[in-house]
C-alpha positions in Angstrom: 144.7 114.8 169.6 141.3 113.7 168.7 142.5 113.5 164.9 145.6 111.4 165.9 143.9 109.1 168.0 141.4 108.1 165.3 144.1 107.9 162.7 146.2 105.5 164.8 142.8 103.2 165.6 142.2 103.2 162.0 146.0 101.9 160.9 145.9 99.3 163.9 141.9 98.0 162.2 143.6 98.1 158.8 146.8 95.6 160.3 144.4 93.4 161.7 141.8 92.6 158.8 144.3 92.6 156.2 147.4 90.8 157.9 149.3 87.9 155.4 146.1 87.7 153.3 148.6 88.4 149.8 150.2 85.3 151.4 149.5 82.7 148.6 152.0 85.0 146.1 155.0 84.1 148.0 153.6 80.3 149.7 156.2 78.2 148.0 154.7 75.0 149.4 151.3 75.2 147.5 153.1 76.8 144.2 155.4 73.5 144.1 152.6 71.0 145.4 151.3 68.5 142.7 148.2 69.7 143.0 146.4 70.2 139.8 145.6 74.0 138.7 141.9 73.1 139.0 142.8 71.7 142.4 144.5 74.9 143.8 141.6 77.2 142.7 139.3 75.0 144.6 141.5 74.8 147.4 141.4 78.9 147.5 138.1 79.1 147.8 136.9 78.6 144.1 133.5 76.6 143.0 133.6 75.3 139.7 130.9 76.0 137.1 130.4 75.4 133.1 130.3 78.6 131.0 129.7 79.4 127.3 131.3 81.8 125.6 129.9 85.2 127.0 128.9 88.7 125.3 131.6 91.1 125.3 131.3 94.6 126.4 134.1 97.3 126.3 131.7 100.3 125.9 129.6 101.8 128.8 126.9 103.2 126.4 126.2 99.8 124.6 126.4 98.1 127.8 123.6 100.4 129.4 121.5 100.3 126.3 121.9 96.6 126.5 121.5 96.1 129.8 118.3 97.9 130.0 116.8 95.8 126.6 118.0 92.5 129.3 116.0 93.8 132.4 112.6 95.0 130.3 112.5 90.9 129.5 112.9 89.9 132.7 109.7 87.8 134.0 110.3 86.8 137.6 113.2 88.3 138.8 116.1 90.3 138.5 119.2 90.4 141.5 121.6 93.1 140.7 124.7 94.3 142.7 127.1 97.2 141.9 129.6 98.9 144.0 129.2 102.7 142.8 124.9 103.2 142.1 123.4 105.9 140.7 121.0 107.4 138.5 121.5 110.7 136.6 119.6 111.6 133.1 121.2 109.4 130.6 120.6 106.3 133.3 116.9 107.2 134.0 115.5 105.0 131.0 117.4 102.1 133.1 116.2 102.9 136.3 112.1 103.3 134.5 112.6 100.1 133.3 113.5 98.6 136.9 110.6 100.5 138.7 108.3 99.5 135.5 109.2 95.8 136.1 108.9 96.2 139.8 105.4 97.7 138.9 104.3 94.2 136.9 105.2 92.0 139.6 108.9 91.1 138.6 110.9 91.0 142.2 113.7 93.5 142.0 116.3 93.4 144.1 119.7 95.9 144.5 123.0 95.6 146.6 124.9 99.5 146.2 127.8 100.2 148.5 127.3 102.5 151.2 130.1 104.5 149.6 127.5 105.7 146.4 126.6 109.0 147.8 130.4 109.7 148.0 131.0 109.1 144.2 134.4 110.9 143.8 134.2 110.7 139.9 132.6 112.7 137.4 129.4 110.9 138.2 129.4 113.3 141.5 127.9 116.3 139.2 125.1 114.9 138.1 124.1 111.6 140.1 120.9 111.0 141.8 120.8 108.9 144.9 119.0 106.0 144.5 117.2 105.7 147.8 114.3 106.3 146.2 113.7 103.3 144.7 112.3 102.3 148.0 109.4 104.0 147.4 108.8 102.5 143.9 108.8 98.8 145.0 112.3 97.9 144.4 114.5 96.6 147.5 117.2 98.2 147.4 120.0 97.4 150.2 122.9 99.9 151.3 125.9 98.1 152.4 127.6 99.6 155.4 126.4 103.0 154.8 128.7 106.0 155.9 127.4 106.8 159.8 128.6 108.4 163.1 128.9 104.8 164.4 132.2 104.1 162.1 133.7 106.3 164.7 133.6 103.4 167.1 134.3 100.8 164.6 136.5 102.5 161.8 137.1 99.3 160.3 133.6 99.5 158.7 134.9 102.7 156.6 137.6 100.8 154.8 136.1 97.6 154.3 133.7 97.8 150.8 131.7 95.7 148.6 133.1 96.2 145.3 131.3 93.6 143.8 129.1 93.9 140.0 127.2 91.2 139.1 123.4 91.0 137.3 121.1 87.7 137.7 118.0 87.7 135.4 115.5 85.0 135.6 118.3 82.3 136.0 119.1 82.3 132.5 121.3 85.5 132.0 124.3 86.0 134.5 126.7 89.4 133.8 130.0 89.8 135.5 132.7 92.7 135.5 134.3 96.1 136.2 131.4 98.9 135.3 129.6 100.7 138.0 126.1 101.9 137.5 126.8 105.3 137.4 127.3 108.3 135.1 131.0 107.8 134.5 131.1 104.2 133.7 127.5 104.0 131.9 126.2 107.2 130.7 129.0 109.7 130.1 128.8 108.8 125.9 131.9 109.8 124.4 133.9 110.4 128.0 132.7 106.9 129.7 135.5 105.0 131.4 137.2 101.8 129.2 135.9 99.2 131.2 134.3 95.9 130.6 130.8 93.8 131.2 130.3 90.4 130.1 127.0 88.5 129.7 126.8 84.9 130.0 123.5 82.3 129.1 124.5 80.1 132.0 122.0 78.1 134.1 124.9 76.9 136.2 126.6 80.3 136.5 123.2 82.2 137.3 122.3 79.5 139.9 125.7 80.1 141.1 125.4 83.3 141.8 121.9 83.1 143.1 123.9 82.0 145.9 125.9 84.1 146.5 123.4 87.0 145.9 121.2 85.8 148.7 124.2 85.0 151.1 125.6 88.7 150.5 122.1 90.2 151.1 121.1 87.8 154.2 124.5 89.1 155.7 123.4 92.3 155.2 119.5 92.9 155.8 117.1 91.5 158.2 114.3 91.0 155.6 115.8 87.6 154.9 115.4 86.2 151.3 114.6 82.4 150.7 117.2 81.2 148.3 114.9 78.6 147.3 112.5 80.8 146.1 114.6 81.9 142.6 114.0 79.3 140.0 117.0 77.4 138.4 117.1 75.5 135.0 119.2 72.7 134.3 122.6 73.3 133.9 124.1 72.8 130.3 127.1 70.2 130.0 128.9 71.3 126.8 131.2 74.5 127.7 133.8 75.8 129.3 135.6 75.0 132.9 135.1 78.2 135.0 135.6 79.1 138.7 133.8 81.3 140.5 135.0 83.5 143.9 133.1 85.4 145.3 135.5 86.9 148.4 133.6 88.1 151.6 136.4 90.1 154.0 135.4 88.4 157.1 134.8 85.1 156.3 138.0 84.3 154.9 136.9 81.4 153.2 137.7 82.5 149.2 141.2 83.8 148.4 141.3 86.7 145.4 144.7 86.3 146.5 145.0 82.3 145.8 143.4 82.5 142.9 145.9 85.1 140.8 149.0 83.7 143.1 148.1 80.1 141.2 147.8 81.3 137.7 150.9 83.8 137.8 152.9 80.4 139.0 151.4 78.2 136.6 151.9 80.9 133.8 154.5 79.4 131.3 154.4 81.8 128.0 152.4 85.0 128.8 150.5 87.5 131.2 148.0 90.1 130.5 147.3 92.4 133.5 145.0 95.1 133.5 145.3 96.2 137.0 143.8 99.5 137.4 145.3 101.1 140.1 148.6 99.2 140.2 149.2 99.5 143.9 151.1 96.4 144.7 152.7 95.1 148.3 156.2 93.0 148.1 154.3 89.3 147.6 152.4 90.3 144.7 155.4 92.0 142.9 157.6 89.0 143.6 155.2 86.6 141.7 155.3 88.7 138.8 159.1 88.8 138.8 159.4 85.2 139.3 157.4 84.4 136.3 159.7 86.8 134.6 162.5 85.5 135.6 160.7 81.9 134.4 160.8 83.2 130.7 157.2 84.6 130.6 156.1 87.5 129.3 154.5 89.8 131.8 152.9 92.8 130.2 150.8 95.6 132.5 148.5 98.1 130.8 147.7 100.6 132.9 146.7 104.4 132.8 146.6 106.9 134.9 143.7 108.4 136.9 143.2 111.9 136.1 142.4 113.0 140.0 145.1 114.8 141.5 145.7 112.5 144.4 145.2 109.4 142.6 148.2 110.3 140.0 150.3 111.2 142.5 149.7 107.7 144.1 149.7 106.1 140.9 153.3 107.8 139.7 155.1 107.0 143.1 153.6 102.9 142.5 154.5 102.5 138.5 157.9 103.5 139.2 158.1 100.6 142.2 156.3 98.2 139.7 158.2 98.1 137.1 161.2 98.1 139.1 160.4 95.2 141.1 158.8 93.1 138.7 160.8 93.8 135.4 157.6 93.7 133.5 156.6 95.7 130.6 154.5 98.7 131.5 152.1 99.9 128.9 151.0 103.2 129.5 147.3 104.5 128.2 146.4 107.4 129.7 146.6 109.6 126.1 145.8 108.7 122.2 148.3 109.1 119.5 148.0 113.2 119.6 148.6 113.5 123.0 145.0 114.2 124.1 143.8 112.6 127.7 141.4 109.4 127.0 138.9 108.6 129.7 140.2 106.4 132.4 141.3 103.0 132.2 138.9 101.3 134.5 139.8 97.4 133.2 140.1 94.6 135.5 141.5 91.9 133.5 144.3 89.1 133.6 144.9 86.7 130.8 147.1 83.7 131.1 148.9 81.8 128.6 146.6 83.2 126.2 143.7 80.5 127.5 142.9 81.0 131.2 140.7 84.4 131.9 139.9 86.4 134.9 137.5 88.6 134.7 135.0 90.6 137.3 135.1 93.3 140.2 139.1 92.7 141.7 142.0 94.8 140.9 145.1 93.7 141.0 146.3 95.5 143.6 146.7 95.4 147.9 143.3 96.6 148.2 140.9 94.3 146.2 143.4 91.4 147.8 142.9 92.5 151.5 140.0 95.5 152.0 137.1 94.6 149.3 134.2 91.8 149.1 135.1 91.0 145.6 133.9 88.8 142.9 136.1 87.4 139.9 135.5 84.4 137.6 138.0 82.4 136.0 137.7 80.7 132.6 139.4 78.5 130.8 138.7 79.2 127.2 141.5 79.9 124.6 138.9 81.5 122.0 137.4 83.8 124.5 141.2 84.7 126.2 142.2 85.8 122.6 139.2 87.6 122.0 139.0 89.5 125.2 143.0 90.3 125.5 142.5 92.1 121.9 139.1 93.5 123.0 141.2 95.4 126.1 144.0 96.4 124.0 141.8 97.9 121.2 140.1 99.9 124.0 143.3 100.7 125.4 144.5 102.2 122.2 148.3 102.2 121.0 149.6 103.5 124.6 153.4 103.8 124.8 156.1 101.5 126.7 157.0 103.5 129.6 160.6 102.8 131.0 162.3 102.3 134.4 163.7 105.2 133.8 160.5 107.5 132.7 158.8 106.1 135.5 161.0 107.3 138.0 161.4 111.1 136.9 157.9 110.7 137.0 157.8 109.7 140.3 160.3 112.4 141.5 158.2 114.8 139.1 154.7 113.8 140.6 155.1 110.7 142.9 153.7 111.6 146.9 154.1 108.9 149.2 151.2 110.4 151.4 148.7 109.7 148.6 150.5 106.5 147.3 149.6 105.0 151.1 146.2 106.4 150.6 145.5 104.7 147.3 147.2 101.8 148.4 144.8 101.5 151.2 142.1 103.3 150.0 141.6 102.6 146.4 
């Protein structure tokens, strides 16, 4: 009874934080208004920035030995924010170099999700919580840690902040899809195909200063003075970018809005790496409208080698690609067959020229149940060279038909899990 009653509060928390919020996919008045692109992002929420063309990483292992070449030059400060975060042996030279730089007087600060401890990857066999930190003069905030008291407030449970982003100095900004874990960063051969990119932006890294500080001032009482991070002058040669940085409960910044208006204003191609492709009935009809508009819509997508998660992901596919007539690209295995690691890529290219790149799926969840950061750029070179970037990584992959996909939803499809992905992630 107990059991029941807790399920049913925890459906009723889920109806009322995420109801109409994929709205903008099917709001015919602001997809015909004569409001400029730039306009509509701005009217979802978006703040526009200047950009240059950033570093590009598709490998976890260059990215970490990267990363941690970035933080040993920092000289005043480094703000970091990951939604999986922890250490394990191939991380530790990472994590030295944080504590090192904490130790010479550079201020440290680090937003995990409360969800860390509960890694459900490979990461779980070796991972090291990073708690202790604390005790090495890095601040290190938990957001919403798991805790008795979600039994009275379940909504706290399902609502995560899945955002990655890196500030250094406010010269270097990073934005994208890898954790700071094993799986994503120090797995070698078996990391996940994700994605970091590294910008030299005053005006990004200012942006995101902000945001930073009004993410950690929501959730810790050791305030931090946004004022005290320095900022250079922002460049005026680059490119247009927007920046959203979606907080659940303010409901200010639209994920939503922001891929509704690009799918509508698409007029020759999409490029959508959604991860876990689970979709609701707004989002699938944008896609088939731009279909139906003459564009090509192409999703590359594997699957997630964790029982549950496949059976989710085979029972959504089958619904995607029926819905949406787009072309399904399947990259779970290489050209013998054998598994590749997991397709973690968050990616949507437009047209070949607009970019979105950052922490949101494309899927019900990072829409509705995720803080979630994304940027999007308008820069045809960069578009190009990221699209091929993710399709490299992806390797060849295979087409996989209406057909396929729905013996392999009758094969391996459960609805049970496809709910719990959908809502879960």
């Amino acid at each position: 009874m107990r059991k029941s009653l807790f399920f049913l509060i925890l459906m009723f928390s889920l109806i009322v934080v995420s109801c109409s919020t994929t709205k903008p996919f099917t709001d015919m008045e602001m997809i015909e208004s004569d409001l400029s692109l730039s306009e509509k992002l701005e009217v979802y929420g978006g703040k526009k920035v200047t950009v240059d063309e950033p570093d590009l990483y598709f490998n976890g292992s260059v990215w970490l030995e990267d990363m941690t070449k970035i933080v040993d030059e920092a000289e005043d400060y480094i703000l970091l924010s990951t939604f999986l975060g922890s250490s394990c042996p191939t991380l530790e030279p990472l994590f030295d170099t944080l504590v090192n730089k904490a130790e010479e007087g550079v201020r440290v600060y680090i937003i995990i999700d409360g969800t860390s401890s509960l890694d459900m990857t490979e990461s779980k066999f070796v991972m090291t919580n990073l708690s202790y930190l604390r005790e090495k003069g890095i601040n290190l905030l938990i957001y919403s840690p798991i805790s008795f008291s979600h039994l009275i407030n379940p909504v706290q449970i399902i609502i995560r902040d899945h955002r990655k982003m890196m500030v250094v100095d406010g010269k270097i900004a990073a934005v994208g899809g890898m954790n700071i874990n094993f799986i994503s960063m120090g797995a070698g051969d078996n990391t996940q195909r994700d994605s970091m990119y590294v910008f030299s932006s005053p005006s990004l890294s200012s942006l995101l200063i902000d945001e930073f500080v009004k993410i950690w001032n929501e959730g810790c009482v050791d305030f931090l003075d946004v004022s005290s991070f320095k900022r250079y002058e922002s460049e005026d040669d680059g490119y247009d970018a927007w920046l959203f940085n979606r907080n659940v409960y303010s409901g200010d910044v639209s994920i939503a809005g922001m891929f509704a208006t690009l799918i509508s204003e698409a007029k020759e191609s999409i490029f959508l790496c959604p991860y876990l492709p689970t979709v609701d009935d707004k989002m699938a009809e944008s896609l088939k409208r731009a279909k139906e508009r003459g564009v090509d819509v192409d999703i590359w997508c594997s699957q997630d080698s964790r029982g549950y998660a496949q059976a989710g992901s085979s029972w959504a596919i089958a619904d995607l690609i029926k819905d949406t007539g787009a072309t399904f690209h399947e990259v779970t295995y290489d050209e013998e067959g054998n598994p590749l690691p997991m397709y973690h890529m968050k990616m949507m290219v437009v047209d070949d020229r607009y970019v979105v790149i950052g922490s949101s799926n494309f899927n019900y969840r990072s829409m509705t149940l995720s803080h979630e950061i994304a940027l999007v750029v308008d820069a045809p070179e960069f578009a190009v060279k990221a699209k091929e970037a993710a399709k490299l990584s992806a390797g060849e992959g295979v087409i996989l038909t209406e057909e396929e996909a729905e013996k392999a939803k009758k094969e391996y499809g459960n609805l049970f899990a496809y709910l719990f992905s959908y809502y879960g992630g």
